[in-house]
CHARMM internal coordinates of N, CA and C (Angstrom, degrees):
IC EDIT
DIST 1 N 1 CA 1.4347
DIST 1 CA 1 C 1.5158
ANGL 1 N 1 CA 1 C 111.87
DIST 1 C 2 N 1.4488
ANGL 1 CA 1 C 2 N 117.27
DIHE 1 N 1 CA 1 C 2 N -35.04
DIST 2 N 2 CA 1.0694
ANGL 1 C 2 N 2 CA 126.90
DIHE 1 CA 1 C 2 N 2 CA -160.38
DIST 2 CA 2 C 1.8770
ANGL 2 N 2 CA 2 C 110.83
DIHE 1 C 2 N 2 CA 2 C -136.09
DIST 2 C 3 N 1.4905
ANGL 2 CA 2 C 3 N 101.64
DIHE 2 N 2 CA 2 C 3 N 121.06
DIST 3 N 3 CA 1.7520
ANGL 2 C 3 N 3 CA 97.14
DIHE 2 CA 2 C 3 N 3 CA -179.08
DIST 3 CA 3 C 1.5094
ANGL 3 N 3 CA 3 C 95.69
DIHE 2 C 3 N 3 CA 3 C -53.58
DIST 3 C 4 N 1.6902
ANGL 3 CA 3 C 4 N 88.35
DIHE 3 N 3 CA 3 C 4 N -174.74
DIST 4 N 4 CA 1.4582
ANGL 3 C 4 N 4 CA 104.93
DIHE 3 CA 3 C 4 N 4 CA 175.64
DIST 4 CA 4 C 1.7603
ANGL 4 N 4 CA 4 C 109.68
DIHE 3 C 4 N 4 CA 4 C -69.87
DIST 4 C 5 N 1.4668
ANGL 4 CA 4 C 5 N 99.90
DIHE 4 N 4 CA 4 C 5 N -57.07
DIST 5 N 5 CA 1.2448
ANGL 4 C 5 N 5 CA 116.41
DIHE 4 CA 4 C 5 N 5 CA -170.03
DIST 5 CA 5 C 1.8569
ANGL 5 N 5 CA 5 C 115.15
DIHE 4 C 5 N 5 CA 5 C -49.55
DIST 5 C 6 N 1.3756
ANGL 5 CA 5 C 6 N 102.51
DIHE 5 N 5 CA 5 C 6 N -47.68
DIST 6 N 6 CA 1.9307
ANGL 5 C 6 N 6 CA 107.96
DIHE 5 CA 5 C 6 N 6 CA 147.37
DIST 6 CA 6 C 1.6953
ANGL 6 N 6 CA 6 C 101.89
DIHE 5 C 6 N 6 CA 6 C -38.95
DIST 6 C 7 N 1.1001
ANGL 6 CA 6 C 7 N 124.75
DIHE 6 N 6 CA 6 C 7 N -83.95
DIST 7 N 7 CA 1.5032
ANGL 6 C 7 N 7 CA 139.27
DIHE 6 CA 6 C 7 N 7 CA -137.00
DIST 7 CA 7 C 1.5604
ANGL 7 N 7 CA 7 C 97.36
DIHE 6 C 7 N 7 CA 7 C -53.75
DIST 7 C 8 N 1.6317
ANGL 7 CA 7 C 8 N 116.43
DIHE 7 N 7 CA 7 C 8 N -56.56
DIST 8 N 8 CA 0.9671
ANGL 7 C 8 N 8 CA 122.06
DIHE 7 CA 7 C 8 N 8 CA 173.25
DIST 8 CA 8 C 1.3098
ANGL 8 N 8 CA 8 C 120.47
DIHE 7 C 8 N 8 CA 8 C -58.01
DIST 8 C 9 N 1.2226
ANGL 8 CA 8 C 9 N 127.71
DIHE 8 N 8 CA 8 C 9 N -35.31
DIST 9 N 9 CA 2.0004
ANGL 8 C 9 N 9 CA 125.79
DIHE 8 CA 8 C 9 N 9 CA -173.58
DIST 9 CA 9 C 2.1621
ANGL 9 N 9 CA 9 C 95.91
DIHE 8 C 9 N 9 CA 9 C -70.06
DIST 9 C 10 N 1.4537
ANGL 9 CA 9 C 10 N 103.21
DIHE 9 N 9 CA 9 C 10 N -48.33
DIST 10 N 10 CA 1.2678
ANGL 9 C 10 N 10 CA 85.57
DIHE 9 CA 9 C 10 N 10 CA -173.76
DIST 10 CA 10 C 1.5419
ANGL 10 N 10 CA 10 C 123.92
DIHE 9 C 10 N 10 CA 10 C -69.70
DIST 10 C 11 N 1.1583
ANGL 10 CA 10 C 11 N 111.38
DIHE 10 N 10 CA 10 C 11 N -26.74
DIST 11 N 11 CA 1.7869
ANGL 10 C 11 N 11 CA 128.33
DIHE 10 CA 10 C 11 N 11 CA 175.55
DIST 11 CA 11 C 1.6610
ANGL 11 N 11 CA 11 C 76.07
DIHE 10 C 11 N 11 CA 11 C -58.12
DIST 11 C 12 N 1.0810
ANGL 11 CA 11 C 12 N 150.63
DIHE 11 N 11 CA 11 C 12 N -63.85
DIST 12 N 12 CA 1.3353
ANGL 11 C 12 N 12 CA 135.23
DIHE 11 CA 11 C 12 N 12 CA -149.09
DIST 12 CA 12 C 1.3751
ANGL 12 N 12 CA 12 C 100.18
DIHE 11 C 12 N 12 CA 12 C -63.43
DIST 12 C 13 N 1.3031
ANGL 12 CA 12 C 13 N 116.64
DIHE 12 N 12 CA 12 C 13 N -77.14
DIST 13 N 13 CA 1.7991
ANGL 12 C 13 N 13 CA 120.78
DIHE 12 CA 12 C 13 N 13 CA 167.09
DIST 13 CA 13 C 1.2249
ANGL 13 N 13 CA 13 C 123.66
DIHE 12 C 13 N 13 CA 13 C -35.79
DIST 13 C 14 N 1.1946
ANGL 13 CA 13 C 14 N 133.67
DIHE 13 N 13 CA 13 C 14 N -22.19
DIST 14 N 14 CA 1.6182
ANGL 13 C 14 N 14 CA 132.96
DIHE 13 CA 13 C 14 N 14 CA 155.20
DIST 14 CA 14 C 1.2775
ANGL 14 N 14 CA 14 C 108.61
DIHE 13 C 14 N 14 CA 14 C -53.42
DIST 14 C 15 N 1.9614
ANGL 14 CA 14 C 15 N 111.54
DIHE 14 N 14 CA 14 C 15 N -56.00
DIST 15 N 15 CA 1.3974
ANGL 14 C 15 N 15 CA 113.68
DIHE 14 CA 14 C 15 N 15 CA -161.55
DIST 15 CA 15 C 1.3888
ANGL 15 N 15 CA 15 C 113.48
DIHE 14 C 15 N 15 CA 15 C -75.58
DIST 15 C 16 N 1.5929
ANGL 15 CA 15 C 16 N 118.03
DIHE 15 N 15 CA 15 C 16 N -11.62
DIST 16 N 16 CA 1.5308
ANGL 15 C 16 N 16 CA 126.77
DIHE 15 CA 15 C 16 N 16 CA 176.22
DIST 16 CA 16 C 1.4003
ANGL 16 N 16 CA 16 C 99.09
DIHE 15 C 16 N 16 CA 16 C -71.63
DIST 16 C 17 N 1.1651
ANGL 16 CA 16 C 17 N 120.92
DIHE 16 N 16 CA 16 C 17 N -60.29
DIST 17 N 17 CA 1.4212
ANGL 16 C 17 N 17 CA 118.88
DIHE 16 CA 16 C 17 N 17 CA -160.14
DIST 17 CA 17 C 1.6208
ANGL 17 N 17 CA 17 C 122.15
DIHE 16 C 17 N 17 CA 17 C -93.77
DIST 17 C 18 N 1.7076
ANGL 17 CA 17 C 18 N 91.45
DIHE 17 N 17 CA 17 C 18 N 15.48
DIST 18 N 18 CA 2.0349
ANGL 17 C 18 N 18 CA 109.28
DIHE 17 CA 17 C 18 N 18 CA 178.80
DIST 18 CA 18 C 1.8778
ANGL 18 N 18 CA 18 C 74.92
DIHE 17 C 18 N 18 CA 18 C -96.81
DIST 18 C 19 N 1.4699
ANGL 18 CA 18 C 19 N 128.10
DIHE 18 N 18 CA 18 C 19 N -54.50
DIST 19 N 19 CA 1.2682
ANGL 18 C 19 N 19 CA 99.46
DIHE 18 CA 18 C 19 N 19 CA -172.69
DIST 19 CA 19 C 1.4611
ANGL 19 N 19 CA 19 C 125.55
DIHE 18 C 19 N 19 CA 19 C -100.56
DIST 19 C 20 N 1.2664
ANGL 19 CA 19 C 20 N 107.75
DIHE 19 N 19 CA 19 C 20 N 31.92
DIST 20 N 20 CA 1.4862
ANGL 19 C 20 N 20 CA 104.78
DIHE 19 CA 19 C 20 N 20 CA 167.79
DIST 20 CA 20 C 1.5022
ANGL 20 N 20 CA 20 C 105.30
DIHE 19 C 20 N 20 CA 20 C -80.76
DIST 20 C 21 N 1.6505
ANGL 20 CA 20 C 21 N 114.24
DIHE 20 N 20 CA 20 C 21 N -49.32
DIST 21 N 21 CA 1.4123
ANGL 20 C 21 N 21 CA 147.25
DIHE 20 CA 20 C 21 N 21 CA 175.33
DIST 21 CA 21 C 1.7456
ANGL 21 N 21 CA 21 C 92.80
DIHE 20 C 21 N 21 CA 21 C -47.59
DIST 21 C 22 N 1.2126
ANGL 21 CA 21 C 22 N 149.52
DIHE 21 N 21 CA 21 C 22 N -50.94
DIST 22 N 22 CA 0.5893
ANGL 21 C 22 N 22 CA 152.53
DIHE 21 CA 21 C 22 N 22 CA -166.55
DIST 22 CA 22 C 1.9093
ANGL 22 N 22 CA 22 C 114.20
DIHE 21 C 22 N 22 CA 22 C -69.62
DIST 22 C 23 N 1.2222
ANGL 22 CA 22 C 23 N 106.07
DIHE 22 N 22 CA 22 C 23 N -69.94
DIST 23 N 23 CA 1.4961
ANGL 22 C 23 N 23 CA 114.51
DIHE 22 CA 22 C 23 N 23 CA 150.07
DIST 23 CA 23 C 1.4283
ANGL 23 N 23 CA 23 C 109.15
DIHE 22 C 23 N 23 CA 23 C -28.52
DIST 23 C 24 N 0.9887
ANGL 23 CA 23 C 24 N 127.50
DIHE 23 N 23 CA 23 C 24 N -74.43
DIST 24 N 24 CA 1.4067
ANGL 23 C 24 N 24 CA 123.09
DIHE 23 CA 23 C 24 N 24 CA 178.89
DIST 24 CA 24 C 0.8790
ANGL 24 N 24 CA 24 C 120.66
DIHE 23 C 24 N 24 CA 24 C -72.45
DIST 24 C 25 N 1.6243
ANGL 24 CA 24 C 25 N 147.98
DIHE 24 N 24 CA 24 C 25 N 6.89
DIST 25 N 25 CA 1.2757
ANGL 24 C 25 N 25 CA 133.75
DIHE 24 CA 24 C 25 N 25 CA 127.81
DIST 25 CA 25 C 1.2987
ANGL 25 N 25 CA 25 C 125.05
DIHE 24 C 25 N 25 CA 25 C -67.66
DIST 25 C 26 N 1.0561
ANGL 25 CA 25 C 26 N 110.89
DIHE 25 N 25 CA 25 C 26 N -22.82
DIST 26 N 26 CA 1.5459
ANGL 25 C 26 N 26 CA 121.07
DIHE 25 CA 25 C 26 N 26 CA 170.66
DIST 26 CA 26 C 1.7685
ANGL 26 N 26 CA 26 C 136.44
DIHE 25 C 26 N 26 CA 26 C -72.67
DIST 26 C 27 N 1.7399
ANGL 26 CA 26 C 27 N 98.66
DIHE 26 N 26 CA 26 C 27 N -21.98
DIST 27 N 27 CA 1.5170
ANGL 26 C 27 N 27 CA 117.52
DIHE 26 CA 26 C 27 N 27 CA 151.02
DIST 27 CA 27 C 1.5678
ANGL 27 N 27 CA 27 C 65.00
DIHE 26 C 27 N 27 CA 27 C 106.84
DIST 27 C 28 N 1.3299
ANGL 27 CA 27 C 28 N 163.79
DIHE 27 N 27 CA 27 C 28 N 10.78
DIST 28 N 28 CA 1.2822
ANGL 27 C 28 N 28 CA 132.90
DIHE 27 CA 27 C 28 N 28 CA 174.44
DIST 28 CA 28 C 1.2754
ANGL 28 N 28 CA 28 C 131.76
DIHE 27 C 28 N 28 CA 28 C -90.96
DIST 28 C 29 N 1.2055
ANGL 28 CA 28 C 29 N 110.42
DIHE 28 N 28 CA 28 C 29 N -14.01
DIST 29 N 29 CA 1.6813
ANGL 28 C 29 N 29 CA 122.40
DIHE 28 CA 28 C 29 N 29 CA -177.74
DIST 29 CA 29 C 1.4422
ANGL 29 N 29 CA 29 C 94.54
DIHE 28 C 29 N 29 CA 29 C -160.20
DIST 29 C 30 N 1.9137
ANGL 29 CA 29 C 30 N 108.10
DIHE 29 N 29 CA 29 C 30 N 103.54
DIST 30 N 30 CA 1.7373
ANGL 29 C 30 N 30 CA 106.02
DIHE 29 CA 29 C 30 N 30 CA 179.91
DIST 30 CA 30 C 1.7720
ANGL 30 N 30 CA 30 C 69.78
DIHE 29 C 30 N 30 CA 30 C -127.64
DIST 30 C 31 N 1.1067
ANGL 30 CA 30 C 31 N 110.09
DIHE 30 N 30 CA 30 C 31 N 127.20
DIST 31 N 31 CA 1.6160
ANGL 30 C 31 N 31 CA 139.46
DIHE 30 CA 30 C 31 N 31 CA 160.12
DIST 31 CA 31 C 1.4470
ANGL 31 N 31 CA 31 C 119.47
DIHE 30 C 31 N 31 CA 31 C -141.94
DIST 31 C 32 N 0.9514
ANGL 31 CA 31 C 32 N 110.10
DIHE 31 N 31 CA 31 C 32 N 8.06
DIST 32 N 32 CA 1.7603
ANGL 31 C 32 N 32 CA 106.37
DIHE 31 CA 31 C 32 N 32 CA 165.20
DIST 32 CA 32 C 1.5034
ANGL 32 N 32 CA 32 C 102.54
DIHE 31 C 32 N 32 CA 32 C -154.34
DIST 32 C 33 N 1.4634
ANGL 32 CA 32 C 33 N 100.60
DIHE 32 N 32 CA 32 C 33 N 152.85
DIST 33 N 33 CA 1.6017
ANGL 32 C 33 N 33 CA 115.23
DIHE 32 CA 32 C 33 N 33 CA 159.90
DIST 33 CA 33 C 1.9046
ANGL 33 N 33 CA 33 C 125.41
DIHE 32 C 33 N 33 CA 33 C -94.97
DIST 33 C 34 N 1.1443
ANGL 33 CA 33 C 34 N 96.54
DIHE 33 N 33 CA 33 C 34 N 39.48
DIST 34 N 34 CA 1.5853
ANGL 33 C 34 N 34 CA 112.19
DIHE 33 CA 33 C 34 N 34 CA -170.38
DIST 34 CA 34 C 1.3787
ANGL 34 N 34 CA 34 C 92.51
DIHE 33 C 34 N 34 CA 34 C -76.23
DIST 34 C 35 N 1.7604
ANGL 34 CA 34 C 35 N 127.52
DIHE 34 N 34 CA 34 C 35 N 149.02
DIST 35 N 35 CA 1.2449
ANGL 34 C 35 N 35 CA 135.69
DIHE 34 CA 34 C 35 N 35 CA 128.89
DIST 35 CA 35 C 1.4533
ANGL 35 N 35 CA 35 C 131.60
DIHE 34 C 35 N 35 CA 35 C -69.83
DIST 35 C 36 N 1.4750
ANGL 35 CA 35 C 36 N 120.57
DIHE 35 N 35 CA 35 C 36 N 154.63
DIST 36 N 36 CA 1.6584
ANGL 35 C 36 N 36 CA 99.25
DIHE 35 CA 35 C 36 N 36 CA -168.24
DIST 36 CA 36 C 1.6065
ANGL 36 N 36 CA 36 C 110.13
DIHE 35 C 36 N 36 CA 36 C -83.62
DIST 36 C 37 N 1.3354
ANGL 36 CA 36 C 37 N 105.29
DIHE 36 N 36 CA 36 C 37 N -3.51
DIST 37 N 37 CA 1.5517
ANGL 36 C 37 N 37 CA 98.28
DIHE 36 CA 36 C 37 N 37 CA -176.24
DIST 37 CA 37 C 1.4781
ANGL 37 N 37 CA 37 C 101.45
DIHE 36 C 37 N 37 CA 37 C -85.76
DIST 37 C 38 N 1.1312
ANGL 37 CA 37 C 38 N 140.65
DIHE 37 N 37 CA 37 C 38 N -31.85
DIST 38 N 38 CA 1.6090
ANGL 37 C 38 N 38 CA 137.83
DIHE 37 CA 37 C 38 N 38 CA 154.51
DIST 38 CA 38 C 1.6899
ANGL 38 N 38 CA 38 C 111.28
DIHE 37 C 38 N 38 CA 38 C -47.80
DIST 38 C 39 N 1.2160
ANGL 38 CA 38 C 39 N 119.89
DIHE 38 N 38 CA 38 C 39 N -46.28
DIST 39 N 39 CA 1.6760
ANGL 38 C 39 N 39 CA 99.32
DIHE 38 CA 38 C 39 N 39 CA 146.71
DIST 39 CA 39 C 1.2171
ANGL 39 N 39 CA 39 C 158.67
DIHE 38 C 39 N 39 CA 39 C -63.01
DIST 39 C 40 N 1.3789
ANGL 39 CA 39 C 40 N 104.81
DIHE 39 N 39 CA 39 C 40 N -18.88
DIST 40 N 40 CA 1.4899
ANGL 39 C 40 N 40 CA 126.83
DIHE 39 CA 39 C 40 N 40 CA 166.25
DIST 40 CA 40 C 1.5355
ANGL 40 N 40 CA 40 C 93.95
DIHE 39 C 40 N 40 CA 40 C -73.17
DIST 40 C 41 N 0.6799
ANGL 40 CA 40 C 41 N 113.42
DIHE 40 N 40 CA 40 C 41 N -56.37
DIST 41 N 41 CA 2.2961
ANGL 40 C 41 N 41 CA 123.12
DIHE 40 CA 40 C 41 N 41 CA -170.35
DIST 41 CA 41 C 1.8682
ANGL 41 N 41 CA 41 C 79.85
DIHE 40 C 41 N 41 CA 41 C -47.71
DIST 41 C 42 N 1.1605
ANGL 41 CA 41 C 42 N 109.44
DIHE 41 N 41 CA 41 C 42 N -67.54
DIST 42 N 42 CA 1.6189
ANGL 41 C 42 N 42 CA 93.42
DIHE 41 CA 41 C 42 N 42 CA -148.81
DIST 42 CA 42 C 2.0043
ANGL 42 N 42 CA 42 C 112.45
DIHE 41 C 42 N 42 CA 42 C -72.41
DIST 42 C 43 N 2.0306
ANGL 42 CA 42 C 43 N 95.26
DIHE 42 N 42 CA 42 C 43 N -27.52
DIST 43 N 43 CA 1.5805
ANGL 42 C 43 N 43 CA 81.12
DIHE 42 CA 42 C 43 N 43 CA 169.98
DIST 43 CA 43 C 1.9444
ANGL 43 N 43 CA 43 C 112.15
DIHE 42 C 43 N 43 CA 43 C -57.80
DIST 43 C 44 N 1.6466
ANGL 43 CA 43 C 44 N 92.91
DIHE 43 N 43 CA 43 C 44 N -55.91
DIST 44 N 44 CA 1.5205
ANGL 43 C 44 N 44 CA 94.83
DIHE 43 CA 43 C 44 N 44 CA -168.31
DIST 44 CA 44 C 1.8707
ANGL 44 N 44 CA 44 C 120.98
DIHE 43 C 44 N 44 CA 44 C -27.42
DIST 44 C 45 N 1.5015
ANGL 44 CA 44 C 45 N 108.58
DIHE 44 N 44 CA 44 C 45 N -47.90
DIST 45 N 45 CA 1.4205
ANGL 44 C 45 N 45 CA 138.92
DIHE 44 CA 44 C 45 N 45 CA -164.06
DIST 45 CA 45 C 1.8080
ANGL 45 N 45 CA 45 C 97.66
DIHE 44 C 45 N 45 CA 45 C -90.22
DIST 45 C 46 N 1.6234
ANGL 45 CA 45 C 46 N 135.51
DIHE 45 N 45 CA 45 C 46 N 6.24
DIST 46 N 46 CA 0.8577
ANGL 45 C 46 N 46 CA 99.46
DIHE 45 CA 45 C 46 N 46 CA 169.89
DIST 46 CA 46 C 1.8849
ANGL 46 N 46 CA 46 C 86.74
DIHE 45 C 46 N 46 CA 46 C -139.81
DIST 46 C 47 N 1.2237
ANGL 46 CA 46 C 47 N 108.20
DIHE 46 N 46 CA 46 C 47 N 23.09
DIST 47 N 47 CA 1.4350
ANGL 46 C 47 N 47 CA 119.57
DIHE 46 CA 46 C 47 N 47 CA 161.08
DIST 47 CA 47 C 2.0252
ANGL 47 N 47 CA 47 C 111.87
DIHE 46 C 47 N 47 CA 47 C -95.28
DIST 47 C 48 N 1.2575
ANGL 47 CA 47 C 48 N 99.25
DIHE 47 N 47 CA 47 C 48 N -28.82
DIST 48 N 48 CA 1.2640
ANGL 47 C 48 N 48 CA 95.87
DIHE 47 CA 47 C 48 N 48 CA -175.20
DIST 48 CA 48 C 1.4835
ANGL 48 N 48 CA 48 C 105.75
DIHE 47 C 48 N 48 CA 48 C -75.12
DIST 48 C 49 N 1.4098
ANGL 48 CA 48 C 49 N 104.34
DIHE 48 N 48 CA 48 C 49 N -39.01
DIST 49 N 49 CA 2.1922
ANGL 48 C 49 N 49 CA 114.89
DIHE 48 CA 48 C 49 N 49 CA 178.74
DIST 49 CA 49 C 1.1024
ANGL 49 N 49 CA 49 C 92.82
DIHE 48 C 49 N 49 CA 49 C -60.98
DIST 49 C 50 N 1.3002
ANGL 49 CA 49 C 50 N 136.46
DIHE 49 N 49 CA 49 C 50 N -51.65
DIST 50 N 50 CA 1.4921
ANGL 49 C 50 N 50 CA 128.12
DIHE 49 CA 49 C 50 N 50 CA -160.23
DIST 50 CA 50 C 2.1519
ANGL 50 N 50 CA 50 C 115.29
DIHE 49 C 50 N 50 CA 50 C -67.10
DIST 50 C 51 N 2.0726
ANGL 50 CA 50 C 51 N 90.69
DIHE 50 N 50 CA 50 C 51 N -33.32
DIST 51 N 51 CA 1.4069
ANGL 50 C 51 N 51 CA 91.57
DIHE 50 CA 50 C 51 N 51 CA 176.13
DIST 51 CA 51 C 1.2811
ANGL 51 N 51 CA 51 C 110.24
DIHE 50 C 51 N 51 CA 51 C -79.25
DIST 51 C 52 N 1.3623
ANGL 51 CA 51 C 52 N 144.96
DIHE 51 N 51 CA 51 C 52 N 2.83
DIST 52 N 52 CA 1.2775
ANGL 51 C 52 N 52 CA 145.95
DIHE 51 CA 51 C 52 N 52 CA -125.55
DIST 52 CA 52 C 1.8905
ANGL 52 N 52 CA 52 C 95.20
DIHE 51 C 52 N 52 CA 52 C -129.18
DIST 52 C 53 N 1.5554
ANGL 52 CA 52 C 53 N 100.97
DIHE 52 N 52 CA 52 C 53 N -37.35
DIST 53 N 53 CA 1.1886
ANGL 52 C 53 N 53 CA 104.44
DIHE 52 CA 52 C 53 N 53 CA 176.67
DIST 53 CA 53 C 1.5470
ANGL 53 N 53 CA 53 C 120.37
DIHE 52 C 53 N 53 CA 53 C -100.09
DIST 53 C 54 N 1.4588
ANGL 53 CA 53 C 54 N 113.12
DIHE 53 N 53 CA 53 C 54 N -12.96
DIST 54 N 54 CA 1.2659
ANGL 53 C 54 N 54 CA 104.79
DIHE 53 CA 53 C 54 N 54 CA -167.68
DIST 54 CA 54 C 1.7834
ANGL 54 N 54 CA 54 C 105.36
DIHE 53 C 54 N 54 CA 54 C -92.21
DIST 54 C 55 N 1.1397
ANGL 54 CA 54 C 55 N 96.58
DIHE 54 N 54 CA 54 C 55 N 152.83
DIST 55 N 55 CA 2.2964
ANGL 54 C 55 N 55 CA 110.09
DIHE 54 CA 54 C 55 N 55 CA -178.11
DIST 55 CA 55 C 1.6810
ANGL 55 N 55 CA 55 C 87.90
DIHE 54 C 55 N 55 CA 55 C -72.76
DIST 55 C 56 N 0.8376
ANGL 55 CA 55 C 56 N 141.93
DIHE 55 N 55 CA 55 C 56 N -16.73
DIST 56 N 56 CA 1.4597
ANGL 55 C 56 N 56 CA 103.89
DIHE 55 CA 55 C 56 N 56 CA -148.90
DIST 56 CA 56 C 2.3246
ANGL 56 N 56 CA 56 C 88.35
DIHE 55 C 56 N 56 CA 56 C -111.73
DIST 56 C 57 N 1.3427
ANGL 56 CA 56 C 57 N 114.57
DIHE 56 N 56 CA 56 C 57 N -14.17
DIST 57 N 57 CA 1.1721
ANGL 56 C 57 N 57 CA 113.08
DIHE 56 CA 56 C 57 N 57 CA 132.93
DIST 57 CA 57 C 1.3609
ANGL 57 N 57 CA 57 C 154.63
DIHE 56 C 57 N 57 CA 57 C -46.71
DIST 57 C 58 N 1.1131
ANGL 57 CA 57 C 58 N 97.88
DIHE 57 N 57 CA 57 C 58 N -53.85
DIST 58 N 58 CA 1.5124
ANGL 57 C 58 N 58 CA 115.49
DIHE 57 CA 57 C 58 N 58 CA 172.77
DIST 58 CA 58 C 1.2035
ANGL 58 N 58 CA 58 C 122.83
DIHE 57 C 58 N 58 CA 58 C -69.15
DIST 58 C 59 N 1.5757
ANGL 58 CA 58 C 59 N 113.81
DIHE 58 N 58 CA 58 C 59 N -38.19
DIST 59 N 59 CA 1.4628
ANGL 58 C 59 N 59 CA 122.40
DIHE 58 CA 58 C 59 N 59 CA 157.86
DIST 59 CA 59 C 1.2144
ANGL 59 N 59 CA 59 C 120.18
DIHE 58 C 59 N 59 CA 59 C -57.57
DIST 59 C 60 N 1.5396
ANGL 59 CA 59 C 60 N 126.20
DIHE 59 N 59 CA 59 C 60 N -28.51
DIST 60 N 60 CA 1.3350
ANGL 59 C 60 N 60 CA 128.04
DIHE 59 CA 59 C 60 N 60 CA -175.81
DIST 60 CA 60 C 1.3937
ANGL 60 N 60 CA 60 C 103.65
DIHE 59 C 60 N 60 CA 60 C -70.40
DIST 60 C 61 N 1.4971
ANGL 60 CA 60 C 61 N 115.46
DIHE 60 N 60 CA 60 C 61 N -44.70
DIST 61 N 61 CA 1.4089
ANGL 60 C 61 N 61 CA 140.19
DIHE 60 CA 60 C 61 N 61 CA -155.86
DIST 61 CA 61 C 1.7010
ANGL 61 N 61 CA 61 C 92.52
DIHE 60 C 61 N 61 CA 61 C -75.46
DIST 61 C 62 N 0.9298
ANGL 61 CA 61 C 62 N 139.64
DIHE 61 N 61 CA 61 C 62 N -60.29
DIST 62 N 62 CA 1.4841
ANGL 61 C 62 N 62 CA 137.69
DIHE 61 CA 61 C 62 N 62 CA 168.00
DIST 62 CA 62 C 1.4475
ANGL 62 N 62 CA 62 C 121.23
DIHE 61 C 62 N 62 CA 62 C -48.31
DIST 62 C 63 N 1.3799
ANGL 62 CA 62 C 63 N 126.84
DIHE 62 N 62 CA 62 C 63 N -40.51
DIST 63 N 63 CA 1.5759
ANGL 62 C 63 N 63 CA 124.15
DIHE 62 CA 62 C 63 N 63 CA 172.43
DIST 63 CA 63 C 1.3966
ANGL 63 N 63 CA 63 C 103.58
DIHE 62 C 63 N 63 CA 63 C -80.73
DIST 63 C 64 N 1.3235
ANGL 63 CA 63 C 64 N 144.84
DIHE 63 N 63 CA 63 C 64 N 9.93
DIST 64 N 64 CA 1.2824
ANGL 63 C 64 N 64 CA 151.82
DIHE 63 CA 63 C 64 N 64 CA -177.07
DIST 64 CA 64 C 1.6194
ANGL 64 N 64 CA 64 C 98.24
DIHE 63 C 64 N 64 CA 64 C -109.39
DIST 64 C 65 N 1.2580
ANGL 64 CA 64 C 65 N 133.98
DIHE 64 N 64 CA 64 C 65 N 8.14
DIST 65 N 65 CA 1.4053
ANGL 64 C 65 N 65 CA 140.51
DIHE 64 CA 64 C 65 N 65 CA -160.25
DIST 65 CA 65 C 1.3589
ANGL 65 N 65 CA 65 C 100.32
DIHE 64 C 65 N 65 CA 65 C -114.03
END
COOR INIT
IC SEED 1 N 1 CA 1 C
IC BUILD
């Protein structure tokens, strides 16, 4: 569904925002009032725009046909 180069950027944005979440469970860095399921919504929703535009997706997405 997803190139590598996708797969890998969002594994990155998971791991940013597993330790932002983390910090802020920890009382060390609370700067937002976000829930994590409103982060999952926006990684999920801005991994799909990102697969949506990139060639090396779409190519995947066509030999998968």
């Amino acid at each position: 569904m997803c190139c590598d180069k996708c797969k890998k950027l969002c594994g990155l944005l998971f791991l940013i925002a597993g330790v932002l979440f983390l910090l802020q469970d920890l009382n060390l860095w609370n700067f937002w009032g976000l829930n994590w399921y409103t982060i999952v919504f926006l990684l999920v929703g801005a991994g799909h725009l990102g697969a949506s535009c990139c060639k090396e997706c779409k190519t995947e997405a066509k030999k998968k046909k």
